[in-house]
SEPA-52297 format. One record per residue: x, y, z of N, C-alpha, C in turn; residue in one letter. Coordinates in steps of 0.1 Angstrom, whole numbers, padded with zeros to 4 digits, always signed. Layout:
# residues N
XYZXYZXYZa/...
***
This chain:
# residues 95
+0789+1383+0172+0802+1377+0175+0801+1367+0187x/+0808+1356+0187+0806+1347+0194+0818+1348+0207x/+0816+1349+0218+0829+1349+0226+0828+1336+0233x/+0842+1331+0233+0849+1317+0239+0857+1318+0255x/+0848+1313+0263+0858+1315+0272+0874+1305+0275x/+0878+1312+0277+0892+1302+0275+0905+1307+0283x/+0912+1296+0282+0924+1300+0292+0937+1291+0287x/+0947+1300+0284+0959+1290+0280+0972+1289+0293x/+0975+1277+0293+0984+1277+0302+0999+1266+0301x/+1004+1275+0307+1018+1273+0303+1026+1258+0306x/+1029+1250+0297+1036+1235+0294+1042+1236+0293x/+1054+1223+0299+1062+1218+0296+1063+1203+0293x/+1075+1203+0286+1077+1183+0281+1086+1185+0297x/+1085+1171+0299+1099+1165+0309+1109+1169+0305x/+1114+1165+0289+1127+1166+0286+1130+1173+0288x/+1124+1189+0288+1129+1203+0294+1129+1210+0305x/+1124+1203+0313+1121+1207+0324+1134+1210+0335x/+1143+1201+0334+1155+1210+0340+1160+1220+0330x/+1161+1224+0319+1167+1240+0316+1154+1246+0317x/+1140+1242+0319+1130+1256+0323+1133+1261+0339x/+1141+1251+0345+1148+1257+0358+1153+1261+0361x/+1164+1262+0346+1176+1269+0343+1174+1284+0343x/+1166+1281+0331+1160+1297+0323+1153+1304+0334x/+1145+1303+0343+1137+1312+0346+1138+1319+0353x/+1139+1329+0357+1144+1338+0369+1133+1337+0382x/+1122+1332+0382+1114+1330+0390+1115+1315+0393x/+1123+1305+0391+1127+1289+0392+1120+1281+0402x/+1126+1291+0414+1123+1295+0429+1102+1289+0431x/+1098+1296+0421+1085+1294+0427+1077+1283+0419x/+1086+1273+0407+1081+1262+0403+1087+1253+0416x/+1073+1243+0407+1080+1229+0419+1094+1222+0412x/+1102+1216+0424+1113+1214+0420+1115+1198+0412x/+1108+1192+0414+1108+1182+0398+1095+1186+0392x/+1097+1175+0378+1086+1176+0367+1074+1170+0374x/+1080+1160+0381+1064+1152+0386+1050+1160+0393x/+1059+1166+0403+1053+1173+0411+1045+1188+0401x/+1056+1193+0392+1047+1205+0386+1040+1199+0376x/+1038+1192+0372+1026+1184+0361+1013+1180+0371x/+1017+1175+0382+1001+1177+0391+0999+1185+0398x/+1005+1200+0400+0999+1211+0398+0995+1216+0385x/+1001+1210+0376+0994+1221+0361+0981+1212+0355x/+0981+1197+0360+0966+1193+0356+0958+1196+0363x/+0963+1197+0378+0950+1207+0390+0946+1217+0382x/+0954+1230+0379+0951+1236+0374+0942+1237+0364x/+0942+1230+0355+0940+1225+0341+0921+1214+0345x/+0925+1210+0355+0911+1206+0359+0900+1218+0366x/+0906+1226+0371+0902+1236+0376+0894+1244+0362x/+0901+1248+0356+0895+1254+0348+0891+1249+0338x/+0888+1239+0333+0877+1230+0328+0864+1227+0334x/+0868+1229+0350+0853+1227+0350+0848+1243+0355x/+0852+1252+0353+0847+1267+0351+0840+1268+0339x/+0843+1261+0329+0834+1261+0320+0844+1271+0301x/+0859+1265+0308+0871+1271+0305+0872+1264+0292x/+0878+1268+0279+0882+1258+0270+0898+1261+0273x/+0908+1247+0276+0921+1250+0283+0927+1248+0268x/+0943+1256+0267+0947+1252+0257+0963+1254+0267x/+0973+1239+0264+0984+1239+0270+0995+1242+0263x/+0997+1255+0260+1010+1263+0258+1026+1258+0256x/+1026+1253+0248+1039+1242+0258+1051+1252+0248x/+1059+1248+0260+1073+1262+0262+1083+1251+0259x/+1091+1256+0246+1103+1250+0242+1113+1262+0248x/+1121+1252+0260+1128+1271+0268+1137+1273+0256x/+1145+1269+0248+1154+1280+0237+1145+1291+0229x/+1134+1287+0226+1125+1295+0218+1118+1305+0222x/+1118+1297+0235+1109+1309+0253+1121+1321+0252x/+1136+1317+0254+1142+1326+0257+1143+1340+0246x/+1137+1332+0231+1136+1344+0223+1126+1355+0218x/+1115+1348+0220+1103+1351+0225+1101+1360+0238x/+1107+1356+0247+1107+1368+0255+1117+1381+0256x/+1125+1379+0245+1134+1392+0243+1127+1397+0232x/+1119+1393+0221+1116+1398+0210+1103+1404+0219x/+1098+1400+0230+1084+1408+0236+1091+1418+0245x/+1102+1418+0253+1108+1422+0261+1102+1421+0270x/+1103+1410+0276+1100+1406+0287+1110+1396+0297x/+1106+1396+0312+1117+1390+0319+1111+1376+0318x/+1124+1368+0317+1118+1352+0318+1113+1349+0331x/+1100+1349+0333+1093+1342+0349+1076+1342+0345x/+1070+1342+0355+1058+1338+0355+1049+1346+0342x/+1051+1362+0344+1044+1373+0337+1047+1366+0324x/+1061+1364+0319+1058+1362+0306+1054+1347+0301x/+1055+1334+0312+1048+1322+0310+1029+1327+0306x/+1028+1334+0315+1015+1338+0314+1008+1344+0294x/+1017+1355+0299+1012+1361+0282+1016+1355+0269x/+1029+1343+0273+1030+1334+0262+1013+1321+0263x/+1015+1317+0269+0999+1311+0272+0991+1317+0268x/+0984+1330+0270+0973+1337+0267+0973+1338+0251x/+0987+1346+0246+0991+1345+0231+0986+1332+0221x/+0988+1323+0231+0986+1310+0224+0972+1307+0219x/+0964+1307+0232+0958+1304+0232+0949+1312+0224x/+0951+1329+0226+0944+1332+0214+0941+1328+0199x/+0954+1323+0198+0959+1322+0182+0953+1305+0176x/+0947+1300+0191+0936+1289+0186+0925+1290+0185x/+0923+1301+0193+0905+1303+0191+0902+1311+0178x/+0912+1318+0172+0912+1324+0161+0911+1312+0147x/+0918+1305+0149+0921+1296+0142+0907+1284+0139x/
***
């Protein structure tokens, strides 16, 4: 069996990005425009490419996030950005 190291992490488009501000109960600890949280998420995203990461970027449509995390029961914030990313990403290395 071959293992892939990998890491999925959680996107947004601009267009959504004021209702992912809306939606999240954790809002508080994104940056407060898009600009600014897109060059933490490519830091990020550079970060773990060069660990040796295969990145895969999760991208969160918030109406769909909000059902998705009731169908997981989960609170909308970080924990479940997180396991929706990881989910993802699994579901491409599978693929």
């Amino acid at each position: 069996m071959v293992q892939i190291a990998a890491a999925g992490i959680s996107w947004f488009n601009e267009k959504d990005y004021a209702r992912i501000l809306q939606i999240m109960v954790d809002a508080h600890v994104l940056p407060p425009t898009y600009a600014a949280w897109r060059e933490k998420a490519e830091s990020t995203e550079r970060t773990a490419k060069a660990r040796g990461l295969r990145v895969f970027r999760a991208i969160i449509d918030p109406d769909q996030f909000l059902v998705w995390c009731a169908r997981e029961g989960l609170d909308v914030d970080a924990k479940a950005r997180t396991a929706f990313a990881t989910d993802y990403a699994m579901r491409q290395i599978k693929n």
